[in-house]
RONU-201717 format. One record per residue (C-alpha): x, y, z; residue number from 1. Coordinates in pm, whole numbers, plus 50000, padded with zeros to 5 digits. Example, Ala and Ser with C-alpha at 12.3 -4.5 7.8 and 13.67 -1.06 7.14 Angstrom:
2
<x = 51230	y = 49550	z = 50780	n = 1>
<x = 51367	y = 49894	z = 50714	n = 2>
//
This chain:
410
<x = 43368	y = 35548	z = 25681	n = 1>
<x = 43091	y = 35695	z = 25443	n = 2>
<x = 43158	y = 35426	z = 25218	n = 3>
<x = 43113	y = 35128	z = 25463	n = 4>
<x = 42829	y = 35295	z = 25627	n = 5>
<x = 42655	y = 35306	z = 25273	n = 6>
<x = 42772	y = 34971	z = 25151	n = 7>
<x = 42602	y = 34844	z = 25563	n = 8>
<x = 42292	y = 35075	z = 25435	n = 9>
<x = 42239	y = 34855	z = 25109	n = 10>
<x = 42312	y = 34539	z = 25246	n = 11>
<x = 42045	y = 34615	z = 25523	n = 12>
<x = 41756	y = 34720	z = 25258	n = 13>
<x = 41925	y = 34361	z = 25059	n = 14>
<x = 41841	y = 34171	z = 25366	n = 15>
<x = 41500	y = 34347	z = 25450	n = 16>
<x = 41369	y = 34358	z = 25115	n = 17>
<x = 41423	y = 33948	z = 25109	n = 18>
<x = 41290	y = 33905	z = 25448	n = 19>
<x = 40965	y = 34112	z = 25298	n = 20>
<x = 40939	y = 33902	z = 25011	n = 21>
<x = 40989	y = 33584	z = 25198	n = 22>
<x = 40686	y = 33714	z = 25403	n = 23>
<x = 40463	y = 33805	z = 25171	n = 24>
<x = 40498	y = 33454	z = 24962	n = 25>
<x = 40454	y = 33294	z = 25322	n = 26>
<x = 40134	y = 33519	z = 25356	n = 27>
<x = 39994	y = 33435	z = 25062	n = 28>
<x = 40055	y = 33080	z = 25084	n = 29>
<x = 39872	y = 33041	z = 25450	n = 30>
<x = 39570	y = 33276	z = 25299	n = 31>
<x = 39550	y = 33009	z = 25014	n = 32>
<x = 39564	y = 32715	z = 25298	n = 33>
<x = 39301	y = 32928	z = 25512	n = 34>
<x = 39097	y = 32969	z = 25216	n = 35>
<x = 39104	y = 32581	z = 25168	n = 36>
<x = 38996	y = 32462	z = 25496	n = 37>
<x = 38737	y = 32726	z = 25510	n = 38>
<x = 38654	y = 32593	z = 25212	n = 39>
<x = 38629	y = 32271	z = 25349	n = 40>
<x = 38437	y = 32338	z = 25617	n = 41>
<x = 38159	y = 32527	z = 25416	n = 42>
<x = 38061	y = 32202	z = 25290	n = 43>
<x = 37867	y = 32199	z = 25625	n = 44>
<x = 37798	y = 32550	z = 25647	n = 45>
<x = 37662	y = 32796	z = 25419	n = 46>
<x = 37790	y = 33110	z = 25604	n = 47>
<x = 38135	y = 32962	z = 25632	n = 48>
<x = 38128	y = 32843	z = 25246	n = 49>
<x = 38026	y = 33263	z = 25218	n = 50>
<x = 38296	y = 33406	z = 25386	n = 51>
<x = 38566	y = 33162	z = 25193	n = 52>
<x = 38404	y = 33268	z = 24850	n = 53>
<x = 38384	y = 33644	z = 24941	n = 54>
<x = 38659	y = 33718	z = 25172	n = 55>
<x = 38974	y = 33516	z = 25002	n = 56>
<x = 39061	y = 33802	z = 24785	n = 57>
<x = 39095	y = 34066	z = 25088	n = 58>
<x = 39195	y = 33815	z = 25312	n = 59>
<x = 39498	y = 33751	z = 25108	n = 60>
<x = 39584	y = 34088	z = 25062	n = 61>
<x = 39524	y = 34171	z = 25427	n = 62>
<x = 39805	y = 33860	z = 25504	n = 63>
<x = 40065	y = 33999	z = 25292	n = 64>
<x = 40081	y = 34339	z = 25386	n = 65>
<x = 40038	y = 34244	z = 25753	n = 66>
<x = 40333	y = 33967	z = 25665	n = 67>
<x = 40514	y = 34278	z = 25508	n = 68>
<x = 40486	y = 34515	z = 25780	n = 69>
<x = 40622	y = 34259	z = 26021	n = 70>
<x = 40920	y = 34173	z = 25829	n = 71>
<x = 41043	y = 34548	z = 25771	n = 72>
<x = 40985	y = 34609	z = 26166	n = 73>
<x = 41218	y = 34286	z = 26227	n = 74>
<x = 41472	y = 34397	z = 25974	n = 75>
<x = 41493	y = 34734	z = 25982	n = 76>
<x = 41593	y = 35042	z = 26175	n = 77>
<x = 41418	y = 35336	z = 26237	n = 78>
<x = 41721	y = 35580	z = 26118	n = 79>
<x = 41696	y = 35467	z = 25824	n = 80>
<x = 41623	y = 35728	z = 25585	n = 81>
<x = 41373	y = 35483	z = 25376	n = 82>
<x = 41176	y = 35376	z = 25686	n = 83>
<x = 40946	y = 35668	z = 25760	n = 84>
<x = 40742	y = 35656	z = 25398	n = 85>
<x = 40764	y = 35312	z = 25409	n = 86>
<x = 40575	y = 35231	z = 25734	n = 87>
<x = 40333	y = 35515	z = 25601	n = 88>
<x = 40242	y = 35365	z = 25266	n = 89>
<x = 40245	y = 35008	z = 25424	n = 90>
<x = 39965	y = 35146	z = 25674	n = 91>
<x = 39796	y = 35321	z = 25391	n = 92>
<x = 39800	y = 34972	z = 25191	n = 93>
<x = 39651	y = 34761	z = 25544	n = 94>
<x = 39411	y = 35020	z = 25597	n = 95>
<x = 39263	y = 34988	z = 25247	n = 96>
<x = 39238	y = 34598	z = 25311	n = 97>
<x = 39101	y = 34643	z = 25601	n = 98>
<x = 38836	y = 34836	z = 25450	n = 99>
<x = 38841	y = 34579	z = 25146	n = 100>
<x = 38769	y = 34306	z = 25377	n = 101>
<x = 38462	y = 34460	z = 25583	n = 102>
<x = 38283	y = 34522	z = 25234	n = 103>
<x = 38320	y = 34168	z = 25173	n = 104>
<x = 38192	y = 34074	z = 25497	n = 105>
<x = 37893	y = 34292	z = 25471	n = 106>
<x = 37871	y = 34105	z = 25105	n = 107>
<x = 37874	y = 33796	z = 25276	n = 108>
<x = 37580	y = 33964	z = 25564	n = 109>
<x = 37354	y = 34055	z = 25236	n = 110>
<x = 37354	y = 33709	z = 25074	n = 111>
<x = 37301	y = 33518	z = 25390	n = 112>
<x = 36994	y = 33748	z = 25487	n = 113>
<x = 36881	y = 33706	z = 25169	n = 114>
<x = 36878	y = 33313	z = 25091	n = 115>
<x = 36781	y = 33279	z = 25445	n = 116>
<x = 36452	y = 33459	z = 25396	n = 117>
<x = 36419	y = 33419	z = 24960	n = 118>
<x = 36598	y = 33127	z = 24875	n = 119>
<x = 36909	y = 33209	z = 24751	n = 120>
<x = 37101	y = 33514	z = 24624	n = 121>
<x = 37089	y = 33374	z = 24299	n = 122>
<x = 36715	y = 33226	z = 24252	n = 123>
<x = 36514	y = 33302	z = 23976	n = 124>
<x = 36313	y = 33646	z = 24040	n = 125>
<x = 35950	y = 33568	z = 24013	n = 126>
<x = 35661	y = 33727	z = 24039	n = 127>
<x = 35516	y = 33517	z = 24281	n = 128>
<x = 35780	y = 33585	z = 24531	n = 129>
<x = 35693	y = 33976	z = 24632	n = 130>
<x = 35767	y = 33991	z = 24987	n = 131>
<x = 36161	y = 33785	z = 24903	n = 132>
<x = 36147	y = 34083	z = 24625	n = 133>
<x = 36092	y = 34343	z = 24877	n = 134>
<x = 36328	y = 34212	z = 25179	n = 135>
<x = 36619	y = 34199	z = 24838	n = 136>
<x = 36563	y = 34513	z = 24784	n = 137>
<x = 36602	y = 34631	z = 25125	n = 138>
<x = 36930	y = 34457	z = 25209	n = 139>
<x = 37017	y = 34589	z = 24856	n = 140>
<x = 37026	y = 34958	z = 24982	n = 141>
<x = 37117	y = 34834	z = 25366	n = 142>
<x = 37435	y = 34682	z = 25198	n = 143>
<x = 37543	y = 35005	z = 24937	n = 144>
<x = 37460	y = 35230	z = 25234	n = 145>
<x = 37709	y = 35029	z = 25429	n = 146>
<x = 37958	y = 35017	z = 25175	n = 147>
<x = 37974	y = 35351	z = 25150	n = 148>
<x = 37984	y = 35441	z = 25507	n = 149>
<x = 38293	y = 35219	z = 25569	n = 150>
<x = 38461	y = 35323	z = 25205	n = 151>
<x = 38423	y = 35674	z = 25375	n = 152>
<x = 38564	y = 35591	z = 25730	n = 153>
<x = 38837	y = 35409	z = 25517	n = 154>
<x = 38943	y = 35727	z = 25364	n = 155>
<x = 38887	y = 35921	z = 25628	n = 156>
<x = 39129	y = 35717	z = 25825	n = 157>
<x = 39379	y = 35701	z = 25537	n = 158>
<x = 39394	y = 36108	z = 25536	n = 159>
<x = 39440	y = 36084	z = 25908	n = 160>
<x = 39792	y = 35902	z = 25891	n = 161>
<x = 39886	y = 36266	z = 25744	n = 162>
<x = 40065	y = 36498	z = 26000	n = 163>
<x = 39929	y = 36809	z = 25791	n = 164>
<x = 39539	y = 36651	z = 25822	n = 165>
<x = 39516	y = 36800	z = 26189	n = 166>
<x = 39580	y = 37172	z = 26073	n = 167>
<x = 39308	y = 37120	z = 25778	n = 168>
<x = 39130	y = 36986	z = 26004	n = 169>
<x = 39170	y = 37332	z = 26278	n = 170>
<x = 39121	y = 37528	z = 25940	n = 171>
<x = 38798	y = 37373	z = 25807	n = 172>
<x = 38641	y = 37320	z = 26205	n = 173>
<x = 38722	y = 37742	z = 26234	n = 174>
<x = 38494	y = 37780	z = 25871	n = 175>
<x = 38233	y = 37510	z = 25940	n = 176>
<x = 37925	y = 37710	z = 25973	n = 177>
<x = 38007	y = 37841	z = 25629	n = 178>
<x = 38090	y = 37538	z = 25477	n = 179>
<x = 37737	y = 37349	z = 25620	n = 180>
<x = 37605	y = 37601	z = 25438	n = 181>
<x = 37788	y = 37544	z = 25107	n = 182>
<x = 37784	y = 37175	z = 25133	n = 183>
<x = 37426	y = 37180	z = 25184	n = 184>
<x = 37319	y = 37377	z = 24869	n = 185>
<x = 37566	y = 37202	z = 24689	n = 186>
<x = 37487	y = 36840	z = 24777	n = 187>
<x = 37085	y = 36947	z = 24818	n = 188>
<x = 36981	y = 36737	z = 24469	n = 189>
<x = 37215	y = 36461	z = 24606	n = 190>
<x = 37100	y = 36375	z = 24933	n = 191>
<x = 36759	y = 36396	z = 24796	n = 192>
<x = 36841	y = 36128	z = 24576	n = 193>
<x = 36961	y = 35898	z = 24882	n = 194>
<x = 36692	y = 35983	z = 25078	n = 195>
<x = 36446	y = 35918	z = 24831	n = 196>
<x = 36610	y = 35599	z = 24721	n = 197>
<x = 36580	y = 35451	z = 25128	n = 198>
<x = 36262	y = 35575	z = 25105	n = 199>
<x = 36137	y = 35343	z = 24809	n = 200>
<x = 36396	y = 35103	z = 24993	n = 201>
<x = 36146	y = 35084	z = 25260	n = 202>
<x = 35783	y = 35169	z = 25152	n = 203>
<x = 35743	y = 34906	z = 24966	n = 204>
<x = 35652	y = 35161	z = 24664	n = 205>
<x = 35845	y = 34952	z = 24371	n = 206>
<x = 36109	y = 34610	z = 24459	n = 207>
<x = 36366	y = 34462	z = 24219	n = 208>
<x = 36156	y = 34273	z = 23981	n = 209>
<x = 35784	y = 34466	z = 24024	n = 210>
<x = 35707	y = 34561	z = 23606	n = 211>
<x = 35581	y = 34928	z = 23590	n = 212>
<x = 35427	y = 35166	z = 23314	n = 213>
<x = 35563	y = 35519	z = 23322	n = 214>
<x = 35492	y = 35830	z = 23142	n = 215>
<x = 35149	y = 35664	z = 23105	n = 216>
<x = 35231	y = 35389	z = 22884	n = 217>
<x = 35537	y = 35562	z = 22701	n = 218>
<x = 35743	y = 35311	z = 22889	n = 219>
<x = 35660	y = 34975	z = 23063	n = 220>
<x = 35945	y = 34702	z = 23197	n = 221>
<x = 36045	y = 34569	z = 23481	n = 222>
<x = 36277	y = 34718	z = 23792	n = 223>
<x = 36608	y = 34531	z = 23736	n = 224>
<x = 36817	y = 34756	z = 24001	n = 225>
<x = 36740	y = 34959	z = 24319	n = 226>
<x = 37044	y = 35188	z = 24419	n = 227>
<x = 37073	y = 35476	z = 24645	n = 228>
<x = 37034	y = 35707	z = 24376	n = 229>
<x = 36897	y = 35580	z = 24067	n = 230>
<x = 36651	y = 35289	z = 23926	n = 231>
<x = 36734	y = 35078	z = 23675	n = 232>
<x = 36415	y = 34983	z = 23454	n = 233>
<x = 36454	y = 34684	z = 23179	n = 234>
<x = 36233	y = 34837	z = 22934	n = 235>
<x = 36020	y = 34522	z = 22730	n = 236>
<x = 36291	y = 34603	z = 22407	n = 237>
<x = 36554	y = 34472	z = 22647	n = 238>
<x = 36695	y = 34859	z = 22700	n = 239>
<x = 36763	y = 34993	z = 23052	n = 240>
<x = 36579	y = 35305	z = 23160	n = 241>
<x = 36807	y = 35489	z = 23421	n = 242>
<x = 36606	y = 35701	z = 23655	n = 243>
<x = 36677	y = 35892	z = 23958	n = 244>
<x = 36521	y = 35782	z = 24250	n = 245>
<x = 36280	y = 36094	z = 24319	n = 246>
<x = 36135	y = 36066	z = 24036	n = 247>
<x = 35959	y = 35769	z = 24182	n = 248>
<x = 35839	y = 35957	z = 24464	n = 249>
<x = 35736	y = 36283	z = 24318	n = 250>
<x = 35576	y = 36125	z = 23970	n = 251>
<x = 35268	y = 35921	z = 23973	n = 252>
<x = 35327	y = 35566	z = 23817	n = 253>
<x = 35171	y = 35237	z = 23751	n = 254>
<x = 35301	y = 34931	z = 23928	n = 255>
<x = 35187	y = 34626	z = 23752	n = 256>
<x = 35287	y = 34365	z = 24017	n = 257>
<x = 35218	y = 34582	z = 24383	n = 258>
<x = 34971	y = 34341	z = 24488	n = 259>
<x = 34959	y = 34068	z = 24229	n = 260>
<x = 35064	y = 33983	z = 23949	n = 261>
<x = 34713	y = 33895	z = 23794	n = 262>
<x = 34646	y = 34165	z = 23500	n = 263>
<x = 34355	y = 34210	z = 23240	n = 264>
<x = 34358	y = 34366	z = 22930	n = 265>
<x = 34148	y = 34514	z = 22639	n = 266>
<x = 34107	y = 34404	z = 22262	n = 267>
<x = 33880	y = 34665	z = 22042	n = 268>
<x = 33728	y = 34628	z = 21714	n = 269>
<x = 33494	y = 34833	z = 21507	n = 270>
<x = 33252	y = 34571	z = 21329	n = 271>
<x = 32947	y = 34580	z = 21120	n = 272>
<x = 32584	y = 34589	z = 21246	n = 273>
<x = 32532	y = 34253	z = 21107	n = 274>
<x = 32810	y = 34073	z = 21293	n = 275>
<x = 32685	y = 33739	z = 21463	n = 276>
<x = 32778	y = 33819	z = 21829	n = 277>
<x = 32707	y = 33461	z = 21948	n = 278>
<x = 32957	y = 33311	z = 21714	n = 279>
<x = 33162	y = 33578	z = 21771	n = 280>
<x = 33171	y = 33459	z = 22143	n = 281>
<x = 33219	y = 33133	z = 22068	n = 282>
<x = 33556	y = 33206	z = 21834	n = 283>
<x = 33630	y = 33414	z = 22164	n = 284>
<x = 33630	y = 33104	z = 22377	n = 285>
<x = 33787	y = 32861	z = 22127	n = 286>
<x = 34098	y = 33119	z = 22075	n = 287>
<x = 34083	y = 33164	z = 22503	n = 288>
<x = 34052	y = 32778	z = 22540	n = 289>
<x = 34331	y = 32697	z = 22377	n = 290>
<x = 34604	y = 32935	z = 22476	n = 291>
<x = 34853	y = 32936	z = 22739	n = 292>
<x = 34900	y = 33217	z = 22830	n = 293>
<x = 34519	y = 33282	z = 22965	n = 294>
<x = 34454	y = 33239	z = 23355	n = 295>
<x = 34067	y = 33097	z = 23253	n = 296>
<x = 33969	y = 33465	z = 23507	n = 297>
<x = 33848	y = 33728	z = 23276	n = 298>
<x = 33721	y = 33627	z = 22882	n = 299>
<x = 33454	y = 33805	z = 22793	n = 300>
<x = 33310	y = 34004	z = 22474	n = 301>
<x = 33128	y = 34356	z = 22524	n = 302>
<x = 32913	y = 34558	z = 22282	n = 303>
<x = 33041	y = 34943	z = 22370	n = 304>
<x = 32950	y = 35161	z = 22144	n = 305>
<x = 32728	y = 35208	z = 21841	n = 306>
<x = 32767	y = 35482	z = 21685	n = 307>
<x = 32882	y = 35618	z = 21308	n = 308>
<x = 32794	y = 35319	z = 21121	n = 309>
<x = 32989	y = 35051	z = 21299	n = 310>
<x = 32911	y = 34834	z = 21665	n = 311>
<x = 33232	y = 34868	z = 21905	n = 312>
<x = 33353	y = 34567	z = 22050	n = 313>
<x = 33568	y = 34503	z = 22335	n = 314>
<x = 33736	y = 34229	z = 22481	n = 315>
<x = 33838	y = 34161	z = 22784	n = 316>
<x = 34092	y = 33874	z = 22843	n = 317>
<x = 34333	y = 33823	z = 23173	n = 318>
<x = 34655	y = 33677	z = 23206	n = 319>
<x = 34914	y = 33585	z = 23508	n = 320>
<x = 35141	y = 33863	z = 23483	n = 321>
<x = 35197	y = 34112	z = 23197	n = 322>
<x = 35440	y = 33945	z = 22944	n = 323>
<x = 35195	y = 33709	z = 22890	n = 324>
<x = 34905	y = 33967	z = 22871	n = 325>
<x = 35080	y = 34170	z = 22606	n = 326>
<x = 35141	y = 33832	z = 22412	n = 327>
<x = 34771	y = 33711	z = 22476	n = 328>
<x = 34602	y = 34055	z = 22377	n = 329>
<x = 34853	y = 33942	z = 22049	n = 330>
<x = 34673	y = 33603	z = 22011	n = 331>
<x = 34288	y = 33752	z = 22023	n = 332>
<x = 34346	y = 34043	z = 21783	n = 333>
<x = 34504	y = 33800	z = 21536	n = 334>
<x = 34227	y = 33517	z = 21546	n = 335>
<x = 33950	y = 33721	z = 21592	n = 336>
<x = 34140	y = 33934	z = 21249	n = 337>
<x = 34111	y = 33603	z = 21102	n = 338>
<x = 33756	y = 33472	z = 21220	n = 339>
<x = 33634	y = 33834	z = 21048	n = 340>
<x = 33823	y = 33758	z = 20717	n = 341>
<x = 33687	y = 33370	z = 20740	n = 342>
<x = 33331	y = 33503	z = 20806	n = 343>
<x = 33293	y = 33777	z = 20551	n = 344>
<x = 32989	y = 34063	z = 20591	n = 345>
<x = 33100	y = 34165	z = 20902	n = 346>
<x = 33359	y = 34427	z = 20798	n = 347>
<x = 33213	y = 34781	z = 20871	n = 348>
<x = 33016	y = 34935	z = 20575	n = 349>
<x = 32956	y = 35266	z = 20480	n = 350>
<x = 32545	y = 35303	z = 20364	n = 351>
<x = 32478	y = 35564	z = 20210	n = 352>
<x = 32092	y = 35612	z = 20220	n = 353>
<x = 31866	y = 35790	z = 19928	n = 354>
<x = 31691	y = 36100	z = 20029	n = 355>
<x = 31304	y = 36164	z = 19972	n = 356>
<x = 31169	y = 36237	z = 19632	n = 357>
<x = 31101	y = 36626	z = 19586	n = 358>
<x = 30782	y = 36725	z = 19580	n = 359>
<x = 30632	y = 36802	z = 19240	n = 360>
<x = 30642	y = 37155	z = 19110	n = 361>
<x = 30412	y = 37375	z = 19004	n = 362>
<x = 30312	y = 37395	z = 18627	n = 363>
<x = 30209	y = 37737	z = 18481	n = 364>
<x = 30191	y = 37865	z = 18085	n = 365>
<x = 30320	y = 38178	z = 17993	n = 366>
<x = 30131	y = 38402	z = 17707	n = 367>
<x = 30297	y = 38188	z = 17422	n = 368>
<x = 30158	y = 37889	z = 17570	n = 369>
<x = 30514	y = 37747	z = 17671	n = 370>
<x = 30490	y = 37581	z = 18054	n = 371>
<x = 30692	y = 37696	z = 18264	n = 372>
<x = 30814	y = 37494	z = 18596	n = 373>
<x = 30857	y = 37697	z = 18928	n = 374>
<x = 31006	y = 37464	z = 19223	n = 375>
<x = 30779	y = 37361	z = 19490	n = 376>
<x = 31063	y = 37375	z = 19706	n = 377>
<x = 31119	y = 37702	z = 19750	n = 378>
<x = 30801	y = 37741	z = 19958	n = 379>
<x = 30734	y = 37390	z = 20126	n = 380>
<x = 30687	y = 37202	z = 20464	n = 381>
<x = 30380	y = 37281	z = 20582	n = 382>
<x = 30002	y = 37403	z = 20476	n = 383>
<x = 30096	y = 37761	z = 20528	n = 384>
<x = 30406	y = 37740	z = 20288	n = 385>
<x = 30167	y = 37552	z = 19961	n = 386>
<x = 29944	y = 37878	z = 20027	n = 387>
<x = 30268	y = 38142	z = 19967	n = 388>
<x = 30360	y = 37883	z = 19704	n = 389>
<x = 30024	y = 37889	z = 19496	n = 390>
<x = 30076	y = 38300	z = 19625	n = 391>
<x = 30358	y = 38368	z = 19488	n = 392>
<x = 30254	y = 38196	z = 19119	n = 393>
<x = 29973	y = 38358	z = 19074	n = 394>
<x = 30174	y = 38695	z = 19148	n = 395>
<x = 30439	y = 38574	z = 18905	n = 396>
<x = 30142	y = 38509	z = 18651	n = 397>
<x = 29979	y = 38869	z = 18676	n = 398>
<x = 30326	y = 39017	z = 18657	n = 399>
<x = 30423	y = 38792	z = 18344	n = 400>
<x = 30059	y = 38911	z = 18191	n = 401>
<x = 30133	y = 39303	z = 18255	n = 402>
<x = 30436	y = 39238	z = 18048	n = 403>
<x = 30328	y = 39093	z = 17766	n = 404>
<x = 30017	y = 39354	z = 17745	n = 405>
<x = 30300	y = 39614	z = 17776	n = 406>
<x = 30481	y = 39466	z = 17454	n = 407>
<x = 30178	y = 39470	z = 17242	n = 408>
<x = 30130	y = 39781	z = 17280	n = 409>
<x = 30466	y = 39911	z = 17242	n = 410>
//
């Protein structure tokens, strides 16, 4: 009897496991034929032609485990010793699916928000286009925040096919003041990260695509990636600055494209005093005139300072948005580098200026007859300072006089 009762055991799993396999390759070949027609039918609409491109994957999978759930019910008994973890991990597998499946159809909510109201999920990110910039990065966050909301139900509901989940459960309920306490402290840097990132998700502060300058001007690029908790900057060098989303709203920063994406710059030079400043101009306009990257707003040349031998120029040029600014600012400083080279005289010079003559000394004789010279510079600068001058020789004189009458008689 054992024996016949096992040998009836694996000839039931035999015919169950073929029934499951027969269902699952059935499954799989009506999600490929449901894929089709909605393939088909998304020729005429977009959100149909969505839901086939995102949704075939989990649709698929969603089939076959259904399909394979079925065909073990059909086939099967429930005394059989296989049949209890079997029905568990099959509703562990169609709950994950499941879950798979609403991601992709919030996917498929995101894009058609998006190219209803920007023109396409995949159109080129423009300057121009701020307010489809800020909706994208709105449904951006919307669309993570939902994803992670239903991964979370999804695992919830996973641990709740566990018999053991409803005593954790009792055990952590009887400890939950305690552990709102914990969890708070622990998660405090974390959830200020989310909040802060639906915060710049819906101020308006920065959007995917705005170009910023942080850590005034250590760092300038453009926002390639909004997330819950982080920003993703494309720094000019083509490197990716990660930063955490508070540090958007606790540091001040510049955004380059808030408003518009019109921008003006500066070019300085230190030049001579002789430099012609009228054909200096007119090199300005010629270089302006024929680039492409000027916007014909802003061109023009200012004297602003004048001080320590040289004349300060600045220039002031504008541009439609700042890649072309930076590569405009580029264009000026070289051709006006090359109009002062061209010109010649107009590089700064140092002068160095010759001081006025000394006045000439006084002339005195000593007892021998020899002259002796006594600067007029130590006493000089006004009336009053000849008079100690003219003073002090005639002192010197007397005292050179006592001397030599001393000597003689000695």
């Amino acid at each position: 009897m054992p024996a016949e009762t096992d040998l009836e055991s694996a000839t039931n799993l035999a015919v169950t496991l073929a029934w499951v396999c027969g269902a699952v390759v059935a499954a799989y070949l009506l999600g490929l034929i449901l894929t089709w027609v909605l393939a088909r039918l998304g020729r005429r609409s977009a959100l149909v032609r969505d839901i086939a491109e995102l949704t075939r994957r989990p649709l698929r999978a969603a089939f076959m485990v259904f399909a394979a759930t079925i065909a073990v019910q059909r086939t099967s008994d429930q005394v059989d010793g296989w049949r209890g973890w079997v029905d568990h991990s099959l509703l562990i597998l169609l709950i994950a699916t499941m879950t798979w499946l609403l991601i992709s159809l919030v996917e498929v909510a995101e894009r058609r928000i998006i190219t209803r109201y920007g023109g396409g999920d995949n159109a080129e990110i423009t300057d121009a286009d701020r307010q489809w910039r800020r909706l994208r990065t709105q449904v951006t966050v919307l669309r993570r925040l939902a994803t992670a909301i239903v991964v979370v139900l999804g695992i919830a509901a996973i641990f709740m096919t566990f018999p053991a989940f409803s005593d954790i459960g009792t055990t952590l309920f009887a400890s939950a003041g305690v552990l709102s306490v914990v969890a708070g402290l622990a998660a405090q840097t974390s959830l200020g990260a989310v909040f802060a990132g639906m915060q710049i998700a819906f101020s308006g502060a920065i959007r995917v695509g705005d170009v910023v300058e942080l850590e005034e001007g250590r760092w300038w690029g453009r926002i390639e990636e909004i997330t819950l908790t982080y920003v993703v900057v494309r720094l000019w060098d083509e490197r990716r600055l990660v930063l955490p989303c508070t540090y958007f709203t606790t540091t001040p920063f510049e955004n380059w494209t808030r408003s518009a994406t019109e921008i003006m710059g500066t070019v300085e030079f230190d030049v001579d005093f002789s430099v012609p400043f009228h054909d200096m101009r007119a090199e300005l306009d010629r270089l302006l005139a024929s680039s492409d990257q000027w916007d014909g707003r802003r061109g023009v040349l200012q004297v602003t300072d004048a001080v320590g031998g040289v004349v300060r120029v600045r220039i002031v040029v504008s541009a439609p948005n700042a890649g072309a600014l930076f590569d405009l600012r580029c264009a000026v400083r070289e051709g006006m580098v090359d109009w002062v080279q061209r010109t010649g005289g107009v590089v700064p010079t140092q002068r160095i200026e010759p001081s006025t003559p000394a006045a000439e000394p006084h002339i005195r004789r000593d007892g021998d007859g020899e002259t002796k010279r006594v600067a007029a510079s130590l006493f000089s600068g006004s009336p009053e300072a000849d008079e100690r001058a003219k003073a002090f020789d005639e002192r010197a004189d007397d005292v050179e006089d006592d001397l030599v009458r001393s000597n003689g008689r000695g």
